[in-house]
C-alpha positions as CSV (number, residue, x, y, z in Angstrom):
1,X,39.6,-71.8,-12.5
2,X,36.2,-73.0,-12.5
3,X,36.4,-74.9,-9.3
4,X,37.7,-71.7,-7.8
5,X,34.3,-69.3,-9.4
6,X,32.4,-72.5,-8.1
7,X,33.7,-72.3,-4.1
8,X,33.6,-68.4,-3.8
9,X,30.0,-68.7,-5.2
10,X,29.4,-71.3,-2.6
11,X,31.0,-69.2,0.3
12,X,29.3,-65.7,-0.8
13,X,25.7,-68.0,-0.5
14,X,26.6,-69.7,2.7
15,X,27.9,-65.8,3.9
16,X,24.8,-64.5,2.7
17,X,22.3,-67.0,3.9
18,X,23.5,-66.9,7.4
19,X,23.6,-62.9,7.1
20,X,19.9,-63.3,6.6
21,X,19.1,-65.6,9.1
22,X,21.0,-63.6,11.5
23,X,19.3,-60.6,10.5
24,X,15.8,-62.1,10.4
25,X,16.2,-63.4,14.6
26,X,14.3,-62.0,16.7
27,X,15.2,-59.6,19.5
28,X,14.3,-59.8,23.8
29,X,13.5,-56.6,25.8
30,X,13.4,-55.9,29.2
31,X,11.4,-54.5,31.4
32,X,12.0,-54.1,35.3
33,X,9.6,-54.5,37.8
34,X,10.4,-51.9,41.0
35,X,8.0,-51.2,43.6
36,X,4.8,-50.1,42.2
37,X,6.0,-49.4,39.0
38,X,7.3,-50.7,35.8
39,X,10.8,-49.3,33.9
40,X,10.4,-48.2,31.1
41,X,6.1,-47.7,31.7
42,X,5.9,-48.0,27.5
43,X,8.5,-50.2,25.1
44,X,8.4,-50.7,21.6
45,X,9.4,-54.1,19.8
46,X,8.9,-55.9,16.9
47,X,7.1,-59.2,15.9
48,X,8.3,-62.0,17.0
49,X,10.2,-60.1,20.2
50,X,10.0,-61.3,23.3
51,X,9.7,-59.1,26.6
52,X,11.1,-60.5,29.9
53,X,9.9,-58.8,32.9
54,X,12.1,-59.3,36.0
55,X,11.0,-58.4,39.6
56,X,13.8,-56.1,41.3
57,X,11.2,-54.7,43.8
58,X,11.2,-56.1,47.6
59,X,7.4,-56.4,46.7
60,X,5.7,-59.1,44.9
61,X,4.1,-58.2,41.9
62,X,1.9,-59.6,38.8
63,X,2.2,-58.9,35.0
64,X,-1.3,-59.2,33.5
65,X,-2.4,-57.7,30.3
66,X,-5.4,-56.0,30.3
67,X,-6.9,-58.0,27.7
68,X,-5.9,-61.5,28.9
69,X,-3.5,-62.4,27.0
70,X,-0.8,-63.3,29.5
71,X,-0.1,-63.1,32.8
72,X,2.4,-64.3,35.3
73,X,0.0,-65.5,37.7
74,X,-1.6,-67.9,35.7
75,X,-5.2,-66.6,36.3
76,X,-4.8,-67.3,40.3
77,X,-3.0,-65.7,43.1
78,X,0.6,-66.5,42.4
79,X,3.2,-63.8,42.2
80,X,6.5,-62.9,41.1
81,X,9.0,-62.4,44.0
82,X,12.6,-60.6,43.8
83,X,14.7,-62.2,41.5
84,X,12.3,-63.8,39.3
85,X,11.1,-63.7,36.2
86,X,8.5,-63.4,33.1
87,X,8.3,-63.4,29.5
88,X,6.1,-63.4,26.7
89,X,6.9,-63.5,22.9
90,X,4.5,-61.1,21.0
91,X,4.2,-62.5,17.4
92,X,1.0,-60.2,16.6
93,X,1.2,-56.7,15.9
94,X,-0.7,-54.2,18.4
95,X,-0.5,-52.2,21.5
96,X,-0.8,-54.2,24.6
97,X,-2.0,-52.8,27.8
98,X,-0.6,-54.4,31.1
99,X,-0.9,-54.0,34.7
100,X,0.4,-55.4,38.5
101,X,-3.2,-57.3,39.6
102,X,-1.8,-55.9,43.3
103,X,-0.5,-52.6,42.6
104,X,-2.5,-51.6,39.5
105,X,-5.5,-52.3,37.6
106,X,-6.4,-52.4,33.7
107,X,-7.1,-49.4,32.1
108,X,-3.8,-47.7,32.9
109,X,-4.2,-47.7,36.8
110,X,-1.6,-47.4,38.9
111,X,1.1,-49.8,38.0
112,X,0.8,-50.5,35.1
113,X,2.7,-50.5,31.2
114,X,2.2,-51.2,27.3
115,X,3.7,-53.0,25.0
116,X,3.6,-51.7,21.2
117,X,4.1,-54.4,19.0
118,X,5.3,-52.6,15.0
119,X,5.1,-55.3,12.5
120,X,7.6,-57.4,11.4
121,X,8.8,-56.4,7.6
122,X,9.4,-60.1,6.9
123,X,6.9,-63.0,7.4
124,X,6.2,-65.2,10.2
125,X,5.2,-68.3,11.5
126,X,0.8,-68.0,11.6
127,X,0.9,-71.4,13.4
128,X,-0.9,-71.9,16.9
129,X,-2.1,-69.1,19.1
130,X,0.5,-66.6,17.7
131,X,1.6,-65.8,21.3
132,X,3.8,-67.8,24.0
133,X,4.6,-67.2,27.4
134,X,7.6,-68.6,29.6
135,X,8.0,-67.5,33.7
136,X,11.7,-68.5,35.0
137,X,11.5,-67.9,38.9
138,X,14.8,-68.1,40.7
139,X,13.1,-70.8,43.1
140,X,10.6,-72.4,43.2
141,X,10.3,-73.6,39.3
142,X,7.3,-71.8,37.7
143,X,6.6,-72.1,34.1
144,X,3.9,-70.1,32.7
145,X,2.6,-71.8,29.0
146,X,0.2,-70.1,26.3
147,X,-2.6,-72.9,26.9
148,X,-3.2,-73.1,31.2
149,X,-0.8,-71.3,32.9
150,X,0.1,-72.8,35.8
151,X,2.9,-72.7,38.4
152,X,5.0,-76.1,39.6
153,X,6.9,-76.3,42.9
């Protein structure tokens, strides 16, 4: 009997560890870039979330945040074309303004969006910069990083 009440206490703490682990994930959002415009214009995550913008326009288009801190183009020219993609992982709470360098301009001009970032109800990693950025292009390979963005062909 006591080997049994020792298992079902083991499988109720395995059940309920992984119920907390699963709950504690964080989630991805999308947005969609179309020309000269992004869908939805506003989204709400949570800490720790990442957003993936993906170009569906016949356009070419940027994702920059008004305050600098991301953007697809790694500081320079380059552009997301149809098909391709960009993300960033928002591990600070906030409201983030964002804007297509070609089609828009900070300050909510033209194309442009926001991110609202709630804060997470359980704690997170304070390590590094806080913030991380990925770009996935279907070709050519671009990879966008937190440090010096920069695209590789």
């Amino acid at each position: 009997m006591r080997r049994f009440v020792i298992v079902v206490v083991a499988i109720a703490a395995l059940a309920f560890g992984a119920f907390g682990l699963m709950g504690a994930g964080a989630a991805t959002a999308h947005v969609t870039l179309v020309d000269n415009a992004f869908q939805p214009k506003q989204i709400t995550v949570t800490q720790g979330d990442t957003v993936v913008w993906t170009d569906n326009g016949s356009n070419p288009h940027t994702v920059t945040a008004d305050n600098g801190a991301f953007d697809s183009s790694g500081g320079g020219s380059a552009t997301l074309s149809t098909g391709q993609t960009f993300s960033f992982t928002f591990n600070q709470p906030g409201t983030f303004a964002y804007h297509c360098k070609i089609h828009g301009a900070a300050g909510g001009i033209g194309m442009s969006g926001t991110v609202v970032v709630l804060a997470a109800t359980t704690s997170t990693s304070a390590s590094g910069s806080g913030m991380s950025a990925t770009t996935t292009p279907a070709a050519p390979v671009a990879r966008a990083t937190t440090a010096q963005p920069r695209f590789t062909g």
